[in-house]
C-alpha positions in Angstrom: -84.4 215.5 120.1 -82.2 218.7 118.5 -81.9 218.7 114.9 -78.0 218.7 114.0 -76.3 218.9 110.6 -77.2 215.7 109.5 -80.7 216.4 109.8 -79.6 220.0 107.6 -77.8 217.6 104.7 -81.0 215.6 104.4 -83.4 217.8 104.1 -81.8 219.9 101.6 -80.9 216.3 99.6 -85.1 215.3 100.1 -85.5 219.4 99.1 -83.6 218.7 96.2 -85.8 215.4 95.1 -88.8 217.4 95.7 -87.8 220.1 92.8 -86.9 217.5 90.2 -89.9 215.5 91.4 -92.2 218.6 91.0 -90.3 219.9 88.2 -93.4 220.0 85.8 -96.1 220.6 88.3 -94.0 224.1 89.1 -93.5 224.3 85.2 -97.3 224.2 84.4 -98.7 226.8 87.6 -95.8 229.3 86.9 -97.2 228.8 82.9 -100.5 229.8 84.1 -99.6 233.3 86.0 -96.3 233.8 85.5 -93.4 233.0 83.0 -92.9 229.2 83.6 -89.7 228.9 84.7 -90.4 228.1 88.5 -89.7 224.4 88.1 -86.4 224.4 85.7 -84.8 227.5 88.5 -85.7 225.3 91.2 -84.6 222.2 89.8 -81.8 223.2 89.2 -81.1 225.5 91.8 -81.0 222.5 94.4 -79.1 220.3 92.0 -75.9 223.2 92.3 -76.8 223.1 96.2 -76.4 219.0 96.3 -73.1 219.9 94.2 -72.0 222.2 96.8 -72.6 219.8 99.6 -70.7 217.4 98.1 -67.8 219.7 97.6 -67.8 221.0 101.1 -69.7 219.2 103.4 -70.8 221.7 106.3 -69.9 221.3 110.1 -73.2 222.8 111.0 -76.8 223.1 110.3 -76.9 227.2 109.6 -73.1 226.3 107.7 -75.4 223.7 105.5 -78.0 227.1 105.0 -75.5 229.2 104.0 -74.2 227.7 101.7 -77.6 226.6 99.9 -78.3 230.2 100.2 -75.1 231.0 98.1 -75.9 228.3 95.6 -79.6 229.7 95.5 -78.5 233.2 94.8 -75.9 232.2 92.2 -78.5 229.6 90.0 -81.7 230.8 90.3 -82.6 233.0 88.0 -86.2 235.3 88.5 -87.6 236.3 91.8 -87.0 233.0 93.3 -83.3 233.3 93.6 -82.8 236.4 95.5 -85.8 235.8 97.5 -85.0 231.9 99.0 -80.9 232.9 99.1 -82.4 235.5 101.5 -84.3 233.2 103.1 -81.9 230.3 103.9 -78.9 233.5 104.6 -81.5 234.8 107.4 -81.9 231.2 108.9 -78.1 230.7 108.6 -78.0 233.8 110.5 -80.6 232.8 113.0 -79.3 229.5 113.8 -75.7 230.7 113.8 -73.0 228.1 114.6 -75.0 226.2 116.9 -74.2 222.2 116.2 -77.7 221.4 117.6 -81.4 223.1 116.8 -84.3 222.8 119.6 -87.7 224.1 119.0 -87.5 227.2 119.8 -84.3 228.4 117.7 -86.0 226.2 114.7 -89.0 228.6 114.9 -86.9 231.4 115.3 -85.0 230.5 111.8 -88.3 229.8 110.0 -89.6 233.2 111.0 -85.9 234.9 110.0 -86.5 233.0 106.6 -90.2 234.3 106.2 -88.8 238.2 107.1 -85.9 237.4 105.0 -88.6 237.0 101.5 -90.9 240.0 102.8 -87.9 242.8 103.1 -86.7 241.3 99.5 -90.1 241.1 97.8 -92.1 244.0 99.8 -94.6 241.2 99.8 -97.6 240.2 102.6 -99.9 237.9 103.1 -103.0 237.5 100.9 -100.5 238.7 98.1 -100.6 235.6 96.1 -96.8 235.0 96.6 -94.5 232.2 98.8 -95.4 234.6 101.9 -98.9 232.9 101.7 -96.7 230.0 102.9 -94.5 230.8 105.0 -96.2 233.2 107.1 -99.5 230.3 108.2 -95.5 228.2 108.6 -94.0 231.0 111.1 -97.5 230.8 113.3 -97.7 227.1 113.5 -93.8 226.4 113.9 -94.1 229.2 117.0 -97.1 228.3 118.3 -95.8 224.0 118.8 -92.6 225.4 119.7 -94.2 227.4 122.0 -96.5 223.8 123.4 -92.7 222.8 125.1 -92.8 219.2 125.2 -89.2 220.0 123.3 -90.1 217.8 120.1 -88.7 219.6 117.2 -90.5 217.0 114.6 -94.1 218.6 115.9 -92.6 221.9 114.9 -91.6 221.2 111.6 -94.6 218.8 110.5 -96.9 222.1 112.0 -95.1 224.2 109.6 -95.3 222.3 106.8 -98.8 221.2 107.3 -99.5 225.2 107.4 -97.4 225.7 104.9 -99.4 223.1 102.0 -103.0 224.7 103.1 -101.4 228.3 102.9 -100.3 227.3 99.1 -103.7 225.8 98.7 -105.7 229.0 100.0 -103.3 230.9 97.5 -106.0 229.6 94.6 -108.8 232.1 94.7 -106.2 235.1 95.3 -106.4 238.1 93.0 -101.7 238.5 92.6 -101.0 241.7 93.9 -96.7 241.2 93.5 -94.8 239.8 90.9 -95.0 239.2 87.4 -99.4 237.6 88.1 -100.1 240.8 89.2 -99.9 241.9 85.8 -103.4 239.4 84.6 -104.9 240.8 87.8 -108.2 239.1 87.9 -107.4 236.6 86.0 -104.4 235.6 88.7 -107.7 234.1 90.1 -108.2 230.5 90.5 -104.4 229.2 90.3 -102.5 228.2 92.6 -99.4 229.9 93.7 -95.6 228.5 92.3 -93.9 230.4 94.7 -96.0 229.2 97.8 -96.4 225.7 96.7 -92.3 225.0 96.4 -92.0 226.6 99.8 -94.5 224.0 101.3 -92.6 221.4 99.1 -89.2 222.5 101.1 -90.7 222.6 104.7 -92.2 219.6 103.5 -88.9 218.0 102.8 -87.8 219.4 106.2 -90.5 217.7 108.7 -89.5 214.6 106.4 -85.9 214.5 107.3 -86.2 214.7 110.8 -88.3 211.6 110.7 
């Protein structure tokens, strides 16, 4: 089974339901090391991307990523717009204008969305920042691509499955990026914003192609 842009369409509306949702939860960690605006940017950030949808439904799933990645980039304010429009505009990019996505271009998107955030934000793992995500998301969406039994649903539950424990391991990190890095020490013993609405999104992905 390929993913094709229906698949896309859900899983940015089920992305979208995951920020309002999670709203305060993002709110409340991005109050603890940062400025607490994670939750209102994202929230609203995928409420102009279900507005674009409806506007201009896409023909494709990278069409779909493009355009969230505009709507991202315009809404967003902080580090988390530039940093997912970049992500979804390298998966766009990726997945070209292919109507259908197997395994192996899915985890070729995921890892041109997890380069896309490290050339914006110079960040690397064990930073305490989304790439504590995405990066455990890249290895486990290559590595079941890489099993071949062609199932695109193992690839994305792998990645998002990394993807939550990635977020979770982000709690004892000391920030070394962003605005956390400034309590330095203190960064300790809270949980990542950033990393935890990235395994929110990939989430929402393994959950649309159910």
């Amino acid at each position: 089974m390929g993913l094709d842009v229906d698949w896309a369409v859900r899983w940015l509306t089920l992305s979208a339901q995951a920020m309002a949702d999670h709203r305060v939860e993002l709110i409340e960690l991005d109050r603890a090391i940062g400025d607490s605006d994670h939750g209102e940017n994202m929230d609203r950030g995928f409420k102009a991307v279900m507005a674009k949808l409806a506007e201009a439904p896409p023909a494709t799933p990278g069409a779909a990523l493009k355009l969230t990645a505009m709507a991202l980039m315009s809404k967003v304010g902080g580090a988390a717009g530039p940093l997912y429009g970049t992500a979804f505009m390298r998966a766009s990019t990726s997945l070209g204008d292919a109507p259908d996505i197997d395994p192996a271009a899915l985890a070729a998107a995921i890892q041109a969305a997890r380069d896309g955030v490290v050339a914006r934000g110079k960040a690397e793992p064990g930073d305490k920042t989304m790439v504590d995500a995405w990066t455990p998301a890249v290895e486990a969406a290559a590595a079941a691509a890489a099993a071949g039994d062609g199932d695109v649903r193992k690839v994305l539950l792998a990645a998002a499955e990394a993807a939550e424990a990635g977020a979770v391991a982000t709690d004892p990190l000391i920030a070394r990026k962003g605005r956390a890095s400034y309590l330095g020490e203190r960064s300790a013993g809270h949980r990542d914003p950033g990393a935890v609405s990235t395994a929110l999104i990939l989430r929402a992905a393994a959950g649309a192609a159910e």
